[in-house]
N, C-alpha and C positions, 0 to 999 in steps of 0.2 A: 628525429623530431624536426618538422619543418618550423622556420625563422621567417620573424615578417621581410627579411630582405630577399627569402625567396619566395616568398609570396609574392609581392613585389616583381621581381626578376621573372615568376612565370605571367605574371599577370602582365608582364608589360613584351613577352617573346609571345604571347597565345594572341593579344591585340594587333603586334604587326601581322601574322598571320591571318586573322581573320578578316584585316582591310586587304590581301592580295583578293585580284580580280579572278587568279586562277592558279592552278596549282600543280606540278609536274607530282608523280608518283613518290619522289625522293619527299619531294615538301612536303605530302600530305602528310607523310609517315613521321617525321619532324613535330609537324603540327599536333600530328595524335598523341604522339609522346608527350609534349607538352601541354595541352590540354587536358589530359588523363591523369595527368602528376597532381595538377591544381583541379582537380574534382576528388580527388583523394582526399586533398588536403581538407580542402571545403564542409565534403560530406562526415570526414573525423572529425572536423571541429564543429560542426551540428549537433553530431551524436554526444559530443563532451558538452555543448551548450544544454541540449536535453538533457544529459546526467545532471546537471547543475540548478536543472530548472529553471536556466534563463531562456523562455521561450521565445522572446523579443529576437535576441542574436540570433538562436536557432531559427527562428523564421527566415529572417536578412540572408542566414547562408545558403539556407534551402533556394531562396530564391535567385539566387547567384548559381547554383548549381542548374536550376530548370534555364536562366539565360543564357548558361553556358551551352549545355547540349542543344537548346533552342536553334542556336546560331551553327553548333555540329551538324545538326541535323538537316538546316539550308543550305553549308559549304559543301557536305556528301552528298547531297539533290543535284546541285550545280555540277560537281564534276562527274558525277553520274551521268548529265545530258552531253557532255564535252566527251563522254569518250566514245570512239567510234567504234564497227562492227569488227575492227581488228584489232580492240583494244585488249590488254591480259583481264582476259574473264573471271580469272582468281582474283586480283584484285577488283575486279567490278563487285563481283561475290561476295566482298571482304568490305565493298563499301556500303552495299546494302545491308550488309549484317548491321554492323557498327551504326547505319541510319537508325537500325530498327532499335536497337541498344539503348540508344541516345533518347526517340520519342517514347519505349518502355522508362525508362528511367523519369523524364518528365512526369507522366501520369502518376509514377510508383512516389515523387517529388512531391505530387500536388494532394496525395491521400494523406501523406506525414503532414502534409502540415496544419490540416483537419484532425488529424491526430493528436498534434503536440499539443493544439489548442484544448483541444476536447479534455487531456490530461492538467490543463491549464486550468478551467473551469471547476474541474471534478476536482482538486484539489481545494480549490476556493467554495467549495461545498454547491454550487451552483451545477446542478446535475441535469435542470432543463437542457441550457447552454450547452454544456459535453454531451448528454444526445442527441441531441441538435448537430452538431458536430462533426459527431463520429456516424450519423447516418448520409452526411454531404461526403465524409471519408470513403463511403463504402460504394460509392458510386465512381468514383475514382479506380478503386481496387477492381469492382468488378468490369467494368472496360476495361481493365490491365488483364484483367482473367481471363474474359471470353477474346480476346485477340490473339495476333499468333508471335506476336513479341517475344522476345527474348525472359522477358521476366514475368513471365504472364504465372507462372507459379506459384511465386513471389506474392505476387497481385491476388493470390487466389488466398496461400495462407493470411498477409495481409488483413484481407478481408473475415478472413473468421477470428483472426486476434479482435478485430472491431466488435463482431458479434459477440467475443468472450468479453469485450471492455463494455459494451452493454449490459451483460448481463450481471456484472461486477455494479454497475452502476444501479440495478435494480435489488440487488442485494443492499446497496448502501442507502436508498430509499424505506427496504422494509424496516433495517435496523433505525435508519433516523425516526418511524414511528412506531418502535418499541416490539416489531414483530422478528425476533431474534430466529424462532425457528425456522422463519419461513428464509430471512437472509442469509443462516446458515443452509439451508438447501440452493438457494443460488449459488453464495461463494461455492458449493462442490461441485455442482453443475461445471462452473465456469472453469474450476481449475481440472476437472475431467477431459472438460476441450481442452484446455492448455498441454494438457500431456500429450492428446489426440495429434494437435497441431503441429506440437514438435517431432513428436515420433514419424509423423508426414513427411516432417519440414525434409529431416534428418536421411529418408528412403529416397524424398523423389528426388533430392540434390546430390544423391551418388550415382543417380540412374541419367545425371544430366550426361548429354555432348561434352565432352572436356574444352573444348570451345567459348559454348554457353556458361557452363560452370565456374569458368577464368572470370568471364566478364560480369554472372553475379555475385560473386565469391564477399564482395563487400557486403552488398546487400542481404546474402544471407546471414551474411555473420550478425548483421544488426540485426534483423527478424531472430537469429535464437538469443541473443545477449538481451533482447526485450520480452520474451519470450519468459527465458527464466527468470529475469527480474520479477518478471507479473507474477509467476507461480506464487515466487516467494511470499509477495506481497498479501496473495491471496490466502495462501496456507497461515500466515502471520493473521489474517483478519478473521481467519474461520474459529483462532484461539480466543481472540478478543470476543467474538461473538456469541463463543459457549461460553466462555466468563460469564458477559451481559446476561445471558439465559438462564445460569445457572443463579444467578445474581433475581434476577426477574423473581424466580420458582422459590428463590428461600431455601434452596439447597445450599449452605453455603461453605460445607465442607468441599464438595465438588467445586465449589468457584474458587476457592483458594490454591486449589489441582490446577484447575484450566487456568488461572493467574499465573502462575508461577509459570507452565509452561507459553505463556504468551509473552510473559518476560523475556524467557530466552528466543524466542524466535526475533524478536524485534532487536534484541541485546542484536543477534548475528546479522540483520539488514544491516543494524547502526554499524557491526567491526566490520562488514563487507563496503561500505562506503567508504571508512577510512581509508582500508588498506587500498580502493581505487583508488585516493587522491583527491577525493572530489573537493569543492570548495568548504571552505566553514558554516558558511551558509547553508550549502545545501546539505550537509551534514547535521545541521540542526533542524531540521527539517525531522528528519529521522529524531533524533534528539526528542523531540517535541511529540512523536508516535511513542516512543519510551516512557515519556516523561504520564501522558493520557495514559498508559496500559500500567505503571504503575502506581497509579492514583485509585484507580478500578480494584487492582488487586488489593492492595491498602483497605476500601471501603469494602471489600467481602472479607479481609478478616477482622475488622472491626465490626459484623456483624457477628460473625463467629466466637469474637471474645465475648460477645452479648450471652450467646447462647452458652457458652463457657462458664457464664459467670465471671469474667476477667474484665473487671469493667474500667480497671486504670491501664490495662491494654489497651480497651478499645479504644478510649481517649487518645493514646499515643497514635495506634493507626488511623483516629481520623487528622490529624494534624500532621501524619504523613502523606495521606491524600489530596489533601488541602494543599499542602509543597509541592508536592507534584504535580498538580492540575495547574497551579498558578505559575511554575517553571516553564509548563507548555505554552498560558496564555502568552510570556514573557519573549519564551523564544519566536513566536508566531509575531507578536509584535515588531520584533527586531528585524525579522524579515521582510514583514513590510514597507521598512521606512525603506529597505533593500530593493525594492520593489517585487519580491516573491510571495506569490501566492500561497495560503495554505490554512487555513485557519483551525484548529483542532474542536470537533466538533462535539460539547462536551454538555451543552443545555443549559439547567441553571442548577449546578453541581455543587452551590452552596446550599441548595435546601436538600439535596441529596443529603450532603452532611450535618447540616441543623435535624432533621429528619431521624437521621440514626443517633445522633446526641442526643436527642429527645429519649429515643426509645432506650439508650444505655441508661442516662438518669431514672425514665421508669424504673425502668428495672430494677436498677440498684436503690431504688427506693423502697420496691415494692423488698427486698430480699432483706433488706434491712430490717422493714418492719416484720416479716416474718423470722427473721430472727431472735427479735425481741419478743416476740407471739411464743415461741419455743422457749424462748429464757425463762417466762412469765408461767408456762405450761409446766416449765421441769420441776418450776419453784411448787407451784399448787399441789404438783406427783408427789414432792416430798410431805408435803402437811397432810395427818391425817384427819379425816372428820370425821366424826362420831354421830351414827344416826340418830341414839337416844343418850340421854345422863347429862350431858355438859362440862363433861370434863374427856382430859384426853389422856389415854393410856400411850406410852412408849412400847416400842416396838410392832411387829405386823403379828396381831392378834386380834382374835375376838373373847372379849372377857367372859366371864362366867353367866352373869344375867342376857348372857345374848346383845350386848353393844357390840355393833361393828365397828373395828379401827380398818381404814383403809389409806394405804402408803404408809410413809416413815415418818417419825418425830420428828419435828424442825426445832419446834415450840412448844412450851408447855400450857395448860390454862388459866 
């Protein structure tokens, strides 16, 4: 694990290097080394700013990384004109590559961070903004694509993750206006590419140059570890989203099924953040996705206790819905004074539950009085009435002059 004193240390051996006027074969190889270390270091501590969702730092670094190969990319130009037609052509070969590495890498540099943004927004429920975004990303990626770069591969899955994070985004449009079946058909869509992409990612990176492969081995790593982050995420929203539906339709024995299993899928994003390390912060984050999915769950079984007949159940599950939604707004707020984005996107989910209070109270009013309707019914069963005489005989007969007794004696006349 690097320390800021060797942060430090390389950022300050990679600057004398890059003010030399010119560079013997020994130096350059010196220089790579140490430039190579501190873009490691950079691009891991990016990738940790993303996990945390500080987009801010993660940007700073990203950009530190495109000035760094920037400047790679002018020192191999330069010593590429310096060496002459008897210079070792392996190394000339080895400089050109590494050129080409360097301006891949910038491009593949400037789509993340169209990316991170677009992930910035979409979390802030601002989903113009992330398409916006992630279509200026994609332009990036595909000039990485169509060239002959080194990570043009890269550049190409890249690019269809954006088209999967699109169409994740028009999913989360249909559900914001109440059309659950239609966003559950994009969330599958989307996570169909996802499997698509990585099965790709997975083929065409064992069929690389070992070469090549060396040099994007980071790069890949981050494209699958984002890769199956998304699935997860995805498959986690497809749960949420048959809840909502089944929720919508009044089914709500099924939403209590699709609850329970949307619980556990988010329960394991929240224990897979932990056990990464990630901040408090951004672990409440997650927190706060838990905290929305079982408020949801909560409100389909306290429709269920309706339909039950269980109506001091239902009361309890709405005032567990109630805690849970207000836990999420709680965490969302915390994170803002933090400056994280995230806001849980939940409408105005007190008249959701005024709404079914309502219809619990019917009810139990309505069952109430048909209770007493039957108490009153059983009582009238037992009296008998006599069509003719005015008086009442004991027990279920009809007496001699043809008076009908009907029911049992309660009373006498």
């Amino acid at each position: 694990m690097s320390t800021p004193a060797d942060v430090n240390r390389l950022v300050t051996t990679v600057d004398q290097y890059e003010q030399m006027v010119s560079m013997t074969e020994a130096t350059f190889r010196v220089y790579l080394e140490a430039e190579a270390e501190l873009e490691g270091i950079l691009i891991s501590e990016s990738e940790a700013a993303a996990a945390e969702f500080d987009f801010d730092r993660c940007e700073q670094l990203l950009d530190q990384v495109a000035t760094l190969n920037q400047t790679f990319c002018d020192i191999a130009d330069r010593e590429l004109g310096r060496l002459g037609v008897a210079a070792n052509q392996d190394f000339a070969a080895e400089l050109r590559f590494l050129r080409d590495a360097a301006e891949g890498l910038i491009l593949l540099v400037s789509g993340l961070r169209l990316a991170n943004r677009a992930e910035e927004r979409r979390m802030a429920s601002d989903l113009n903004s992330a398409e916006r975004l992630l279509n200026e990303s994609m332009e990036y990626f595909a000039q990485l694509s169509d060239s002959d770069l080194p990570q043009n591969g890269i550049g190409e899955l890249r690019g269809q993750l954006a088209v999967a994070s699109a169409a994740l985004i028009a999913g989360l449009r249909e559900s914001r206006s109440g059309q659950f079946h239609g966003a559950y058909q994009e969330f599958d869509a989307t996570r169909v590419r996802l499997d698509i992409i990585l099965s790709d990612a997975e083929e065409e990176y064992e069929a690389l140059d070992a070469a090549i492969a060396a040099q994007i081995a980071a790069q890949y790593e981050d494209l699958c570890r984002d890769l199956r982050t998304m699935r997860s995420g995805i498959v986690a929203l497809q749960s949420l989203v048959e809840l909502l539906r089944e929720v919508q339709s009044g089914n709500y024995v099924e939403a209590v099924e699709c609850g329970a299993e949307a619980e556990r899928l988010y329960e394991e994003i929240l224990q897979a953040a932990i056990q990464s390390g990630t901040s408090r912060y951004a672990r409440a984050l997650h927190e706060a996705e838990l905290a929305l999915v079982r408020g949801w769950h909560a409100l389909s079984r306290a429709e269920l206790a309706i339909d039950r007949e269980q109506y001091s159940e239902c009361r309890d599950f709405l005032r567990e819905a109630r805690a849970q939604w207000n836990e999420a707004f709680r965490i969302a707020s915390r994170n803002s004074v933090r400056g994280i984005a995230g806001q849980p996107d939940l409408g105005n989910t007190e008249m959701l539950l005024q709404s079914t209070l309502r219809r619990c109270n019917r009810e139990a009013s309505f069952r109430k009085r048909i209770n007493e309707m039957q108490a009153e019914n059983e009582k009238l069963r037992q009296t008998i009435v006599i069509a003719e005489g005015g008086h009442v005989v004991h027990g279920d007969q009809i007496n001699q002059s043809g008076e009908a007794a009907v029911g049992k004696v309660v009373y006498g006349a």
